[in-house]
Every structure is written in C-alpha cells, then in structure tokens.
C-alpha positions, 0 to 999 in steps of 0.5 A: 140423303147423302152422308159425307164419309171420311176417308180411312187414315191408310187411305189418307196417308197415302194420298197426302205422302203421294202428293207430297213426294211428288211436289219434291219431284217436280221441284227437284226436276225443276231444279235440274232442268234449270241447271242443265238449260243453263249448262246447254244454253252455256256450250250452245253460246261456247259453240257458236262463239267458237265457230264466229271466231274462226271465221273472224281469223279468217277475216283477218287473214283476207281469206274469206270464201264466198261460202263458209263452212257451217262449223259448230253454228247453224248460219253464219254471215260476214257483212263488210265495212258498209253493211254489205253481206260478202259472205255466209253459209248455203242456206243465207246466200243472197240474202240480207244481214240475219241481225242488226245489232253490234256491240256498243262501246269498247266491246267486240261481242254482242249477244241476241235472241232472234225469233227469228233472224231474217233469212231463218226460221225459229228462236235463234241464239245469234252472236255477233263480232266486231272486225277492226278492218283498214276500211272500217268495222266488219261484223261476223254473225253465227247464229244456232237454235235456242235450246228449249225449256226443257232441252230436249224431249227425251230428257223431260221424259226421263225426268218424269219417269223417274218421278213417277216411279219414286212416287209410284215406290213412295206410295206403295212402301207407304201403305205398306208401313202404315198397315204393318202400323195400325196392323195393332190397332185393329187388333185393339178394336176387336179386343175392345169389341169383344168387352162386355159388361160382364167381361170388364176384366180382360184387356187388351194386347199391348205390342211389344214395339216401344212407340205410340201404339203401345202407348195406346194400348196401355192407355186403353187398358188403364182406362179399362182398369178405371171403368172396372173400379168404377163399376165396382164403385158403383156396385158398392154404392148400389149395395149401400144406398140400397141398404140405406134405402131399405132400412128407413122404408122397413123402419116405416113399415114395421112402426106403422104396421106395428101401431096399427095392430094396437092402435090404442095403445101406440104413443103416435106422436113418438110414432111419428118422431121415428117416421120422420128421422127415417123420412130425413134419412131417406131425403138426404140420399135422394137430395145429393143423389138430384144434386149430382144430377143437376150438376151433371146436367149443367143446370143454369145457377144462380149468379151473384156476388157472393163476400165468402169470408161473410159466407163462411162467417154466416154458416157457421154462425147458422150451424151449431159444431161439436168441435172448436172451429177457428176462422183467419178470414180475410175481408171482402174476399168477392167471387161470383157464384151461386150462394145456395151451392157454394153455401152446400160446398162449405157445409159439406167441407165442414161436416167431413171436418167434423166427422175425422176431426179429435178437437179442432177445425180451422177454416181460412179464406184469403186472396191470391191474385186473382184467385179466392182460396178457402182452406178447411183442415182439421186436426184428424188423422188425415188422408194419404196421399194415394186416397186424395183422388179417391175420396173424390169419387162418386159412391167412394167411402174409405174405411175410416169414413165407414166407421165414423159415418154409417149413415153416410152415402160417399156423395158428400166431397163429389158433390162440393168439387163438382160445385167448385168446377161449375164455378170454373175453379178447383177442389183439391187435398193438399199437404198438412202437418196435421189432419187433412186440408182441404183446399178451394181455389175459384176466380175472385171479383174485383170490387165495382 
C-alpha cells in the first residue's frame, strides 16, 4: 500500500516561488511583446504609408514609369480612373489589382490585411490612396508583410531567455534563503530530540534574529517550562495521593490487625466506624481521580434543563455550612446541562469557599444576555493574581490550601472548570474587594 508523502516546505517554497516568477514573466513578456508589435506594426504602416505617398507625387506630377521602384513597400500598384493597373513593382507586372477596397467618403486612406493579396503570397499589410485626377479617381496601393505576433524569432527568443534565467535566479536565491531560514529549525528538532524525561531541564537555542524563529524557539522553550512544572506538579501529586493513599490502607491494616490480636476484648463496631472514615477517605480521592477521567474521555452527560438559582437554592438547602451563606438569585435563570456535574461544579465552589472563608459566602446567580453567571466569593484572604491560573491545575495546592485542608487532593477546582468547559462556558477568578470570587459563566436557555 502506498503512502502519500508531503513534499518538504524548501521543496515546496521553491516550486510555488518558481511557478510564480515565472507567471510574472510570461505576463510581463507579454506585455512587452504587445507593446513592441504595436510599435512595429506602427513604423510598418509608417513605411508603406511613406512609400505609397511617393508614388502619389508622382501620380501627380504624370511622371509614373512603367515599373516602380519598390521603396520601403513590398509591392507597389497604380490602377488608373477605370481600374486599369498602369503601373507597379517587378514582381505584380502583368498582374491584376492586389486590392479592391478604397476609402469610403471624404477619406483618401484606407487600410487592409490581406492573406493574401492577389499576386502575392502571405498575410500583407495593404494601404491604399485616393488619386484625384481630371479623368477621375486613381488608386495607389503598397502593400508590406504583416508583422508576426511575436515580431521576430529572435526577439521571442530573447524574451524567453531572460525569463528562464530570472527563474533559474529566483529559484536558486530562494532556496538558498529558505535553508539559511529553517537552517534553526533543525537545530531545534534536534535539541527537542535530544530531551528526555529525565532531562526536562535543557532548552533549546533561541537565534539571535528578531523574527518568526525566534519566536518559535521561545515558544518551544516556555512550553518546555510548563511541562517541567507539570511534571513536578505531577511528582508532588504523586507524593501526596500516595501519601493519602497509604495513611487510610495503614490505618485499616493496623485496626484490624490490632483487633484481631485481641478479638475479644476489641470495641468492633468503633472498629468499624474508624474503617469506614478511612474507606471515605480513600473514595473521595479514587472519585475525583475517575471524575477527571471522564471528563477527559468526553464521556456523554446527561441533558437536561437545568433553573440554576433552583440548583443553588436546593444544595444549599441539602448541605449543612459552617459559615453564614448569603444568596442574590435571580429567578428562572434556565441552561442545559447535566445536573449531577453542575450540582459537583456548585459543591466544590462551596467547599473551597468554606475552607478560606472567616465568616461569610455569598453565592449570586444572574443573567446577561445570553449568558448564565454564577458568583461565589468569600470573605478569605483571596487569591493573588499570579496564583488565579495556578489553582486551576490539576494536582496544584497553594500553601494556604495545605494548611487548611490536609486531606485535600488539589482536584477539587480542576474538576469544576473542566465541568464548565464541558458545558461550552468558563470558570475564571476575577477581582474582588474582599476574598476570592469565583466566577461561572455558561450559555443560558431561552424559556419554551
């Protein structure tokens, strides 16, 4: 089976600049070769204009010979008042009228292109002139070879040899600046080869040149800089959930093991209560740990639409709070979602709200436009504006969050604004007063 294999970009550069210098070429060929056909079809008509003229002051003067000298003009022929030819050139004697065509009206010129004349061979440019004689109208033709399309043979040669050699130029100055161009490139794949995992701290050279490579390069080496701090994101996580993971399981392990070195004399339903806050623990971090996957996967949801102020006001109805929350919800705000994931989106805005806040959360839902805004801030210390993207990556706890939250996995927020995306809208941090807000904007759904 064959595969279709894309030429290089040098390759294809080359060609395209090729192809187009040559259409520059051929049209500016063109457009001298009309203007020089034009300047010779111009002294042609001048010259067997000149020669017809001397023979009409002859004709004027009665001193036509029998043969007439040829000039500028291929053929020449006088025809008398009646039509009779009674003078020419060698080569039309004894032969009949080359034209029958004369200047209609006041004119004493005509002009005609003859292919060709009667006693001559080929396209003839043939020019004709009015006589005003006593005994009537007598007609002086002179005819000359049209000029070619092209000329002349050695001019279209010409014309073609230049363009080839500017193509030829064009080509080869092309290629040349295209590889002195992508000449970093390579230099950058091979760098970024050269990167491993256990490398991810090198980066690659950045030209000196202040254009679109460099550009490049820097881009390269700031993506290179967030997979670094991804990776130690992810190490850290690692680290913690590992950490997590292995304190409940111990936990387990040393209860049971410990009840079961004394069986009767172990409280097992206390036994049991301490299992199952551990067991909690360990589900909580396998749930959002599936939960990002999912999301991740695309999983189909479940559509439906969904009045978030009832969403809001029924959760916090359901959920019991530590701190005062305050509500400004804004009725039949509709949009279209899935009600367990934006229910999950609410619940963990709440408990990160919770977590940082001394007194007070107030939670607001309103429309704009077409679009659903759900607001939760709290009264904390808030967020700076360098950490507002941060807390947003997966496995990413501030310093703040791991005082106040031991337990906690750093999944929480990634998970709700991954929620938000699937639901084609937004989860950002914005400006406050006071403490952090957090702010959900999705499409909203017009009432039936």
């Amino acid at each position: 089976m064959f595969t279709r294999r894309a030429w290089p970009i040098r390759a294809r550069l080359m060609v395209l600049t090729s192809c187009l210098s040559a259409l520059v070429c051929l049209a500016v060929s063109s457009l001298l070769v009309v203007a020089i056909h034009t300047q010779a079809v111009d002294r042609r008509t001048e010259q067997t204009s000149g020669a017809a003229l001397k023979i009409v002051q002859l004709v004027k003067r009665d001193h036509v010979p029998r043969v007439l000298p040829n000039g500028d003009a291929k053929a020449i022929q006088v025809l008398n008042a009646r039509g009779q030819v009674v003078s020419s050139t060698k080569e039309l004697t004894g032969k009949p009228p080359m034209a029958a065509f004369r200047a209609g009206g006041d004119g004493i010129r005509a002009k005609g292109e003859l292919c060709p004349p009667r006693g001559l061979t080929g396209c003839t440019t043939v020019i004709s002139y009015r006589v005003f004689q006593p005994d009537g109208e007598w007609l002086v033709y002179a005819a000359n070879d049209s000029v070619s399309w092209y000329v002349s043979p050695t001019f279209i040669g010409l014309c073609i040899g230049v363009s080839a050699l500017l193509v030829a130029l064009i080509a080869f100055g092309t290629s040349r600046t295209i590889s002195r161009t992508l000449a970093p490139v390579s230099v950058i794949r091979d760098e970024l080869a050269e990167i491993t995992i256990t490398d991810t701290g090198r980066r690659v050279s950045v030209p000196e040149a202040d254009n679109e490579i460099q550009e490049l390069a820097e881009t390269v080496n700031a993506t290179l800089d967030r997979l670094e701090g991804s990776l130690k994101q992810l190490q850290r996580f690692t680290s913690d959930a590992s950490h997590d993971l292995r304190s409940p399981i111990t936990a387990i392990r040393a209860r049971i093991e410990a009840a079961l070195l004394d069986p009767e004399d172990v409280d097992w339903p206390e036994t049991a209560n301490r299992v199952l806050e551990s067991l909690d623990r360990l589900q909580a971090i396998v749930t959002d740990l599936l939960t990002l996957a999912r999301l991740d996967a695309g999983v189909p949801r479940d559509v439906d639409t969904i009045d978030l102020p009832g969403l809001v006001s029924a959760e916090l109805r359901r959920s019991t709070r530590t701190k005062e929350v305050r509500t400004d919800l804004q009725p039949r705000v509709l949009v279209v979602g899935d009600r367990l994931r934006l229910n999950r989106l609410l619940t963990n805005l709440l408990d990160n709200a919770e977590r940082h806040a001394r007194s007070l959360i107030k939670v607001t839902v309103r429309a704009e436009h077409d679009v659903a805004v759900l607001e939760v801030q709290d009264d904390g210390t808030g967020i700076a504006p360098e950490h507002r993207e941060v807390v947003f990556q997966r496995f990413a706890r501030l310093e703040a969050a791991r005082h106040k939250d031991v337990n906690g996995t750093g999944l929480g927020l990634p998970i709700a604004r991954e929620i938000a995306k699937a639901h084609g809208g937004s989860l950002t941090i914005e400006d406050s007063k006071v403490g952090a807000r957090f702010v959900l904007r999705i499409p909203i759904q017009s009432e039936p």
